[in-house]
N, C-alpha and C positions, 0 to 999 in steps of 0.2 A: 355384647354384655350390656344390657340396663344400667342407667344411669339413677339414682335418687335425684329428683328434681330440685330439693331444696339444697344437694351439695352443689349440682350444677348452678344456680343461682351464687350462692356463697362464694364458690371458688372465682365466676364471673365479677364480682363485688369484692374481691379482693383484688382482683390483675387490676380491674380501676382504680384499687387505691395507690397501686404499685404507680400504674400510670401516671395519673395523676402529681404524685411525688415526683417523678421525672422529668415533668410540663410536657406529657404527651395529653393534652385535654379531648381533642376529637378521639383518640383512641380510646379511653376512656370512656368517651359516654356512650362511644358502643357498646359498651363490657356493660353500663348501666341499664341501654336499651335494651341487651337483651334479657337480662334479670326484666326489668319490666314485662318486656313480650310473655317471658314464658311465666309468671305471674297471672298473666291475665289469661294467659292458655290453660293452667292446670290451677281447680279450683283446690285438690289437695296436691301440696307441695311433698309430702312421705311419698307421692305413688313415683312409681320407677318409669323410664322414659326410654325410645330405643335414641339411640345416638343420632342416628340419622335425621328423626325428627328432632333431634337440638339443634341439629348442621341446619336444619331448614327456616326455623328460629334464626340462628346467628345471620347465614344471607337476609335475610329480613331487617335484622336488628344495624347491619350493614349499611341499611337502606334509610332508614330512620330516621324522621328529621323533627 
């Protein structure tokens, strides 16, 4: 099932703030990075995304420094 890319973003932007709150900060700014990543991946944030390419994003965002 497709994802809304700008919920997938949002929800990411929110577990960092959770994070965050807890002083998990590297956890965190993966949750950041990958909002960024798929940001810059998808010029409209309304278009729907399969799951799999978000999974491919997050190892990415994983990686990110």
């Amino acid at each position: 099932m497709k994802v809304q890319v700008v919920n997938a973003i949002l929800s990411h932007l929110s577990d960092a703030q959770h994070l965050m709150k807890a002083g998990y900060t590297e956890e965190a700014n993966t949750h950041i990075n990958f909002a960024k990543l798929v940001v810059l991946a998808y010029d409209d944030t309304t278009e729907y995304a399969e799951p799999s390419t978000l999974d491919k994003i997050w190892e990415q965002a994983k990686t990110f420094r």
